[in-house]
N, C-alpha and C positions, 0 to 999 in steps of 0.2 A: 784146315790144311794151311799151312804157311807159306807164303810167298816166297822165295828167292828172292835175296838182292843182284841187280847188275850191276857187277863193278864195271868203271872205265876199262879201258883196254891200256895197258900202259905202257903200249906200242913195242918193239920185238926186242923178242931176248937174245942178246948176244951168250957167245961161249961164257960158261963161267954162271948162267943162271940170273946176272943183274939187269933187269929191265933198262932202256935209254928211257932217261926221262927226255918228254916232247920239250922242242925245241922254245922258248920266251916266246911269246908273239912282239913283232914290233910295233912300238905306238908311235906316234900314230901309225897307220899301217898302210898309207898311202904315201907317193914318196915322190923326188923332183921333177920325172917327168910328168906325174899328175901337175905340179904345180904351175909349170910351164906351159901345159896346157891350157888351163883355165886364165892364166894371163893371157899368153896370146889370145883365146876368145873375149876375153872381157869388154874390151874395146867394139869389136864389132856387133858384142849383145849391146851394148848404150848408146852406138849409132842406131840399133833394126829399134831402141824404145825411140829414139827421137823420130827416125821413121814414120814408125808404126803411129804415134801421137798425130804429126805432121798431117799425116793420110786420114788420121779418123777424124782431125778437124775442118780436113778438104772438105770429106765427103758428108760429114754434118753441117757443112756451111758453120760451122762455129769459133767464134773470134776469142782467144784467152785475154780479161779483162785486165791480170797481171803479171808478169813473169812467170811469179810461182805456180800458177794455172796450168802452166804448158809447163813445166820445169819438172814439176814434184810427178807428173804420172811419165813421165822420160824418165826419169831415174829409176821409178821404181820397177818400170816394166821390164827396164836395163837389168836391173837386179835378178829378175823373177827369172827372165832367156837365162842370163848368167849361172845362177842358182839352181835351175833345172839341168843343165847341162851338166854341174857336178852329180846332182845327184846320180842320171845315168851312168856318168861314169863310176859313185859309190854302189849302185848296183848292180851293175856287169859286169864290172871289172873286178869287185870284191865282193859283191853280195852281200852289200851292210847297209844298213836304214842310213838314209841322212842326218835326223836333227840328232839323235843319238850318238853317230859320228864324231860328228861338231862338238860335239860336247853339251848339247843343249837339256842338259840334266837338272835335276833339285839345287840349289843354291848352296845348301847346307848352312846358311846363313842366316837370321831373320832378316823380313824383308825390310824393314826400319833400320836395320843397321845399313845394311846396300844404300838406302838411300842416302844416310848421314855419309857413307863412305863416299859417294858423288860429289855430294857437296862439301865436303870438306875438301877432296879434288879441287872440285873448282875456285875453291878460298885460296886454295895454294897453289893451282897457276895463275890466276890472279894476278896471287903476289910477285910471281916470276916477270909479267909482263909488267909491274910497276917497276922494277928494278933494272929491266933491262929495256925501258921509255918502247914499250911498245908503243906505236901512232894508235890513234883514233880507228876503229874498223869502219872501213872501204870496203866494200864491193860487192857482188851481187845476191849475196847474203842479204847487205843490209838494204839494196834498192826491192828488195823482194817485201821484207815488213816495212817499207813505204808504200805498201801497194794499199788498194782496200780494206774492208773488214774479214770479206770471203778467204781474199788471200791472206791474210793475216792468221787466217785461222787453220788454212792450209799447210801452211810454212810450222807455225808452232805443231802442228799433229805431225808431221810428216820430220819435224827435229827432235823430237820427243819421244816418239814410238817406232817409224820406219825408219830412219837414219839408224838409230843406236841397235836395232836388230841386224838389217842389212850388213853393215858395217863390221859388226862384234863377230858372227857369222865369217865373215869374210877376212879377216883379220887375227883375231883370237882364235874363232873356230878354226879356221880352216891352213891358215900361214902359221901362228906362233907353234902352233906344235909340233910342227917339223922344223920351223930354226932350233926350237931349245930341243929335239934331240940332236942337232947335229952342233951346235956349239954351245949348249949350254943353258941355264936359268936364263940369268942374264942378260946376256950377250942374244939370244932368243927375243927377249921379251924387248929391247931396243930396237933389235932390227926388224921385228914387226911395225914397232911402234913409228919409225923411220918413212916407210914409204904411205901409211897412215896419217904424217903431218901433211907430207908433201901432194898429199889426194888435196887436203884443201887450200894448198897455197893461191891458187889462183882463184878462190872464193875472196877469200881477202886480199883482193888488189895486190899479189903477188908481196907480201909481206914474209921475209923468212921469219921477223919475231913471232910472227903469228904462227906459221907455221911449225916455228919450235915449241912452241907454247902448246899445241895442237898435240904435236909428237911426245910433249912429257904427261901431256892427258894421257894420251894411246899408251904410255906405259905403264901410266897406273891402274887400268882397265885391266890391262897383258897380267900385272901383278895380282888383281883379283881372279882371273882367269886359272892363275898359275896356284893360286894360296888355298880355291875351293875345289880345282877340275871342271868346274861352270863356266861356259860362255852366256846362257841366262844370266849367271852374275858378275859379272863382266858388261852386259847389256843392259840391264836394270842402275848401276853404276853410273853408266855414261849418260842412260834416258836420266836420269837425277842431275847430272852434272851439266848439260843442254837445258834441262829446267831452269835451273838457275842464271845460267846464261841467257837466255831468253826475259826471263826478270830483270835482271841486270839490264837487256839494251832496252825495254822498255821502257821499264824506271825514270835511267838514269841517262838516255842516250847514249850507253858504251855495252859493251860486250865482250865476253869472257868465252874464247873462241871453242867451237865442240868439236 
């Protein structure tokens, strides 16, 4: 005996006999007062990590040996309050998975290539900061790989791996795809990249070259973002482009900003 197929239902017939085709869904499908949202919380989730850090070191009697110690688990607990907090509202309010949301799908890339794509990033804004005499990197970036070996070693896993997911996440996942559908490729993928410089200006001693330098990274990321549908490649990008930067102030004592 054979099966039946179920077709979709293809929603009500008007007079005349022709089905309404269902309405496009919008993408992303979350919109500015979500985004408003999670700005206004942002802040107070990376004060409750500093907190929360602050309190767990009170009460283990424990002293951080170097900045990055106390620094890198502040940010990232900041991220996780942060992070959590969208998600409930991805599932309440629309009943959609998080990393799937975001975009955090197959690359559709080889991962060899993503990586050369970082780096080659970072050769070209580089070049941007010889041109336009960006200074010497300042500030507590770089007081942080002056610390120990511990923190040295903190600082490189925590710019390499958490920074470029948190961030990408945050950024590409979650901002660029509502600028570019309300203004465009483009014009989207800048104005994400825009408040993305300006997160780190005051890492580097309050540098806007830096900062611009920073912000034409964030659009190249946005533009992988934009060219696969990946914020995974988007994140793999940037974790490659922070690789090398990280080589660079090593090396060389300079630094190719992430």
């Amino acid at each position: 005996m054979s099966e039946e197929l179920e077709l979709p239902d293809p929603g009500p017939v008007p007079e005349g006999g022709v089905p309404t085709p269902p309405a496009p869904e919008r993408v992303p499908f979350w919109g500015y007062s979500d985004l408003f949202l999670v700005a206004g919380i942002s802040l107070p989730c990376m004060f409750a990590g500093i907190l929360l850090v602050k309190l767990a070191m009170k009460l283990l009697h424990w002293h951080a040996a170097a900045p990055a110690e106390e620094a890198v688990p502040e940010t990232l607990i900041g991220y996780a309050l942060l992070f959590g907090a969208l998600l409930v509202i991805l599932r309440v309010q629309y009943d959609r998975p998080f990393w799937r949301s975001l975009g955090w799908d197959s690359t559709g890339i080889p991962f060899l290539w993503n990586v050369i794509a970082g780096l080659g990033s970072a050769l070209a804004v580089g070049l941007v900061g010889h041109l336009i005499a960006t200074p010497p990197t300042s500030g507590p970036i770089v007081e942080m790989i002056k610390g120990p070996a511990a923190s040295l070693v903190v600082v490189t896993l925590f710019g390499t791996i958490g920074a470029p997911v948190c961030e990408e996440l945050a950024f590409r996942g979650f901002l660029q795809p509502l600028l570019v559908r309300s203004f465009g490729t483009v014009a989207g993928i800048l104005l994400a990249a825009a408040p993305f410089g300006m997160l780190h200006y005051w890492e580097y001693n309050e540098s806007w070259r830096s900062a611009l330098q920073i912000g034409l990274a964030g659009a190249t990321f946005g533009w992988m973002r934009q060219a696969t549908g990946s914020t995974r490649a988007a994140a793999i990008m940037h974790a490659s482009f922070n690789a090398l930067s990280f080589v660079s102030l090593f090396t060389q004592g300079r630094n190719l900003p992430h």
